[in-house]
C-alpha positions as CSV (number, residue, x, y, z in Angstrom):
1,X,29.6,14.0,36.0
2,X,27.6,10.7,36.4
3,X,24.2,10.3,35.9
4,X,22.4,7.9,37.7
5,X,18.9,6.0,36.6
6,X,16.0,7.1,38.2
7,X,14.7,3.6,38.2
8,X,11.2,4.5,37.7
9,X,8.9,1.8,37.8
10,X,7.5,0.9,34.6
11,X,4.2,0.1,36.1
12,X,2.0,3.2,36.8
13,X,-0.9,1.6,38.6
14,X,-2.4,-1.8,38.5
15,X,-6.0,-3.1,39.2
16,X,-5.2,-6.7,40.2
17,X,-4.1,-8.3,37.0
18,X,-4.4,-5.7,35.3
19,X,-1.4,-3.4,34.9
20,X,-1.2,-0.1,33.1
21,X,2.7,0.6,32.2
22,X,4.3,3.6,30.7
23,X,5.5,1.7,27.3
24,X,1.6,1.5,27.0
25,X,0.8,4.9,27.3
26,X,3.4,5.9,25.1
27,X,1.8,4.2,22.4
28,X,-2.0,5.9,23.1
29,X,0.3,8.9,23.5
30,X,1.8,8.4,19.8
31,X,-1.1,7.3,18.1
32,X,-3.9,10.5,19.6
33,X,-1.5,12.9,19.5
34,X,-0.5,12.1,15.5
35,X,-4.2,11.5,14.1
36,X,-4.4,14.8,15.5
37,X,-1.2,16.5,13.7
38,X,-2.0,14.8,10.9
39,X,-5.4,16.7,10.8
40,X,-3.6,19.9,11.1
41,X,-0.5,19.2,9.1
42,X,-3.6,18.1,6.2
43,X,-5.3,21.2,6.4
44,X,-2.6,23.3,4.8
45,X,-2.4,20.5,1.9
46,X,-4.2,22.2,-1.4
47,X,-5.4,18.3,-1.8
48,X,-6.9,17.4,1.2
49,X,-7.7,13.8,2.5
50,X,-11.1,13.8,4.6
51,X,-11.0,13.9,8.1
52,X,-13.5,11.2,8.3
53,X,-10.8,8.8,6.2
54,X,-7.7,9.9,8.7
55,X,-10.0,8.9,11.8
56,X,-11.0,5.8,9.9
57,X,-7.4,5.3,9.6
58,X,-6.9,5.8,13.2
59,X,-7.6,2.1,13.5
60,X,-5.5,0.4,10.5
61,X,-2.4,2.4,11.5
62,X,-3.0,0.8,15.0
63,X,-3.5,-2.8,13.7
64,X,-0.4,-1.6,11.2
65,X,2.2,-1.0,13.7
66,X,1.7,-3.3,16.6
67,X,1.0,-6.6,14.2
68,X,4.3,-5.3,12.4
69,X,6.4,-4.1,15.6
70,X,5.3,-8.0,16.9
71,X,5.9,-10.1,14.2
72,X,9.3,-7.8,12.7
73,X,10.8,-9.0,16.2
74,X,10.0,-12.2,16.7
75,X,12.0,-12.9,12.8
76,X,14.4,-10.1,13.7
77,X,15.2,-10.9,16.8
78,X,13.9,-14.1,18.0
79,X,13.5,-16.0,14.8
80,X,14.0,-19.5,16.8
81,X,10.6,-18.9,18.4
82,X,8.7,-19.4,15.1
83,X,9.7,-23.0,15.4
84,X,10.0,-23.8,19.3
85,X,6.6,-21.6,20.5
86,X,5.0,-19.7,18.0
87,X,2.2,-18.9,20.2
88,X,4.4,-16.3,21.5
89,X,3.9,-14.6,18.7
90,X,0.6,-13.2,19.7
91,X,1.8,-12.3,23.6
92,X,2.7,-8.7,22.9
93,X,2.5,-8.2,26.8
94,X,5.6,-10.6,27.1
95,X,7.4,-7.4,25.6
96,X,9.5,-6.9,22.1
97,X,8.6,-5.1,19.3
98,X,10.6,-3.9,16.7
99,X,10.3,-0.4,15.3
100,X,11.7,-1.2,11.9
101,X,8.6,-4.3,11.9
102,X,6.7,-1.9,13.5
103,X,7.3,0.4,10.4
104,X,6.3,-3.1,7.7
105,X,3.3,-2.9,8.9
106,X,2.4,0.8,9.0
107,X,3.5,1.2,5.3
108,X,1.2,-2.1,4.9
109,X,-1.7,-0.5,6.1
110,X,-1.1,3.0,4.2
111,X,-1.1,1.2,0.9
112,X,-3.9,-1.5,1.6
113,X,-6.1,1.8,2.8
114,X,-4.8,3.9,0.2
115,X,-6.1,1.7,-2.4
116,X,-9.2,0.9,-0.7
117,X,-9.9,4.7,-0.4
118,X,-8.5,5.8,-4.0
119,X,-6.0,8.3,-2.1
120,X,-2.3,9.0,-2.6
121,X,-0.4,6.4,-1.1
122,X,2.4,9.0,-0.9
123,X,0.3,11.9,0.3
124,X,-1.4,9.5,3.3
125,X,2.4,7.8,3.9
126,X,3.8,11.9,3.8
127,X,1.3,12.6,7.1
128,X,2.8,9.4,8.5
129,X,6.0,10.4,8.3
130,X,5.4,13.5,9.5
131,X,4.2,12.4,12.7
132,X,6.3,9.3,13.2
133,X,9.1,10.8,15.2
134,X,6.4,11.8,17.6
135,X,5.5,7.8,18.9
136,X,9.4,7.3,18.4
137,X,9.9,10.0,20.6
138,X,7.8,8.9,23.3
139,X,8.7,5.0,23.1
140,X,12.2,5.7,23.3
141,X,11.3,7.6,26.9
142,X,9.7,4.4,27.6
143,X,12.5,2.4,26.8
144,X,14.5,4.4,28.8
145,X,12.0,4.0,31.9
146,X,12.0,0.3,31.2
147,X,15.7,0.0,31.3
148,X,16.2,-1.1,28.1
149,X,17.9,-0.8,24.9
150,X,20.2,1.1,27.1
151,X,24.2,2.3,25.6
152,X,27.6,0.7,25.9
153,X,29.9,1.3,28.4
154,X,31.9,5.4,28.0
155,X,33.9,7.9,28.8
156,X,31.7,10.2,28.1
157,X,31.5,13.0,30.6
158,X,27.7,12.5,30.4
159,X,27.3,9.0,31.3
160,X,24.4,7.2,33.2
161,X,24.8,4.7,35.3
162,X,22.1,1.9,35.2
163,X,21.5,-0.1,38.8
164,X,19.4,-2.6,37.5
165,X,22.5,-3.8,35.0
166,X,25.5,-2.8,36.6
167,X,27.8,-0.2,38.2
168,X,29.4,0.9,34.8
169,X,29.0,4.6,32.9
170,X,27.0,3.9,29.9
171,X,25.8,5.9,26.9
172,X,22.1,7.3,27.8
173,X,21.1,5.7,24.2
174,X,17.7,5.6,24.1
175,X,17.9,9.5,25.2
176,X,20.0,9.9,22.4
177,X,17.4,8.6,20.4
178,X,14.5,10.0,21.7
179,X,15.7,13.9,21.2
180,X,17.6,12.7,17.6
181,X,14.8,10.3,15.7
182,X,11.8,12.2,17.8
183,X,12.5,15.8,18.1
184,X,15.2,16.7,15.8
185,X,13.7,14.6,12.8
186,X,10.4,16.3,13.8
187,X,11.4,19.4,13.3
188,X,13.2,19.2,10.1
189,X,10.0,17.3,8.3
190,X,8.0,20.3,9.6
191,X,10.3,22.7,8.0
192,X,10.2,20.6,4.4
193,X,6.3,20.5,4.6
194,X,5.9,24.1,5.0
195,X,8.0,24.7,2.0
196,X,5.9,21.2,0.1
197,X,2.0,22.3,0.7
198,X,1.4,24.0,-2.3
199,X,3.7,22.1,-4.8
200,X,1.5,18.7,-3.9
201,X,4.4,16.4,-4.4
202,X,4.4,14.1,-2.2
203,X,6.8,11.2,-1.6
204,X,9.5,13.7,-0.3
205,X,8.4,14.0,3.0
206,X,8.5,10.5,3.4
207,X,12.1,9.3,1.5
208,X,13.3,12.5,3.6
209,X,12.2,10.3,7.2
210,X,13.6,7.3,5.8
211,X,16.9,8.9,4.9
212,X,17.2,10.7,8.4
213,X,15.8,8.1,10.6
214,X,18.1,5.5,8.9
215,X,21.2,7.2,9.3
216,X,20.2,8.3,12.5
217,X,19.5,5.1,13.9
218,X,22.6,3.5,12.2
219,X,24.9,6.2,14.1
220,X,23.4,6.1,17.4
221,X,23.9,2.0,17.6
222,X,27.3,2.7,17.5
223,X,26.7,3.6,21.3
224,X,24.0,1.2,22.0
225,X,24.7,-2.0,23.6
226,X,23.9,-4.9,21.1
227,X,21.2,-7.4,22.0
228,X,22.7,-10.3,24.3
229,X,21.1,-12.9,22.4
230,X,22.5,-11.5,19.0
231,X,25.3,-9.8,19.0
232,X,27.0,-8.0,16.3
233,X,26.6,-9.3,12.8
234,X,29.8,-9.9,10.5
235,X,31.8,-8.9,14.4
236,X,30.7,-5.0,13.3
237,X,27.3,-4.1,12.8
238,X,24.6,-4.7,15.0
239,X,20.6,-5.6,13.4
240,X,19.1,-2.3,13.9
241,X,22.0,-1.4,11.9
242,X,21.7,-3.9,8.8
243,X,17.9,-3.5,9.6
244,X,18.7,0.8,8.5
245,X,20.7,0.0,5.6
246,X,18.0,-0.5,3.3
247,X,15.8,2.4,4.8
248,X,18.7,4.7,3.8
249,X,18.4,2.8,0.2
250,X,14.7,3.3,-0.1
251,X,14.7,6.9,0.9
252,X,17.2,8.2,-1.1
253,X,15.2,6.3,-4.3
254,X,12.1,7.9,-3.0
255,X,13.7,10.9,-2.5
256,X,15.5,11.5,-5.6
257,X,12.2,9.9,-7.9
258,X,9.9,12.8,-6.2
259,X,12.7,15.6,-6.3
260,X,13.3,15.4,-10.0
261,X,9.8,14.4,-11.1
């Protein structure tokens, strides 16, 4: 039972130069619809932050994630161009950004706001995580409309065949992704927040995302193909995969600090 690509075009509608593409609405997507989650998800905290702050924060967490998600790729995954153009740096249009950069600069911006604001680092970084797996969500749908980041080559009964690459079954990865690290971590950090409103301890909520989107992401890469340019690391792990280890690390410590606190 092959799938085939719909081979959507990634460009929506363009006004001469201009072009508006469906990786960039996922992001305006991501960002609107979590500032607004993280107003509701805050209203059922017994200490509230002010909904004047999280809209102020609107901005940093913008500035956060797509100065990280640049930067965490080019060292990443294109280290070489620090030193042959490093003006590329700066030309996020030319595409690559890295979520695990992307997520450097969001916990950046929490703790440089947190501090300016005297709030919780762990409370604002909690309503983060909450609402993370909702702009992973949609960029891996974008991914997947962009043809990239796509699986390996399988068996599997429900493979996808990719025109733009080649005539070979492969894994629907960023799929995978998209229902695993969006929806399914989603729904499991709204189950854990119910149950952590009125005991005010946060930190859980977020070692809980690093945890699950670390191991997530280190199991589904199993089935993505590996960057052309890269490779696997060590012939066996691939750089989202070294990239998760210490997210797994850090959550656990986070976790395990805030559960027996």
């Amino acid at each position: 039972m092959l799938l085939i690509h719909p081979s959507i075009d990634p460009v929506i509608f363009s006004f001469g130069a201009i072009q508006i593409r469906w990786y960039g609405i996922a992001y305006v997507l991501g960002f609107l619809l979590g500032i607004y989650l993280i107003k509701q998800i805050n209203k059922n905290y017994q200490i509230k932050i002010e909904n004047k702050k999280i809209d102020d924060f609107f901005i940093w967490s913008i500035i956060g994630v797509i100065m990280g998600g640049r930067i965490g790729y080019i060292v990443f995954y294109q280290f070489e161009t620090i030193f042959t153009n490093p003006l590329d740096i700066l030309f996020i249009w030319k595409g690559g950004m890295s979520f695990h950069g992307g997520l450097i600069g969001i916990v950046v911006s929490v703790f440089l706001f947190s501090k300016k604001n005297s709030i919780n680092f762990f409370q604002l970084s909690d309503l983060v995580s909450s609402v993370a797996p909702i702009g992973i969500f949609f960029g891996r749908l974008a991914n997947f409309i962009n043809v990239e980041l796509y699986g390996r080559v399988t068996n599997f009964p429900f493979a996808m065949i990719y025109p733009n690459i080649d005539q070979m079954p492969r894994h629907p990865s960023q799929l995978y992704e998209a229902f695993f690290e969006g929806f399914i971590i989603f729904i499991i950090l709204k189950y854990y927040n119910k149950k952590n409103f009125t005991k005010n301890n946060f930190g859980l909520i977020t070692g809980l995302f690093l945890i699950l989107y670390g191991v997530i992401r280190f199991s589904i890469e199993f089935l993505r193909e590996p960057d052309a340019h890269i490779g696997l690391l060590f012939n066996s792990i691939t750089m989202g995969q070294l990239l998760s280890i210490p997210l797994i690390i850090l959550g656990i410590g986070i976790y395990l600090k805030k559960y027996f606190k």
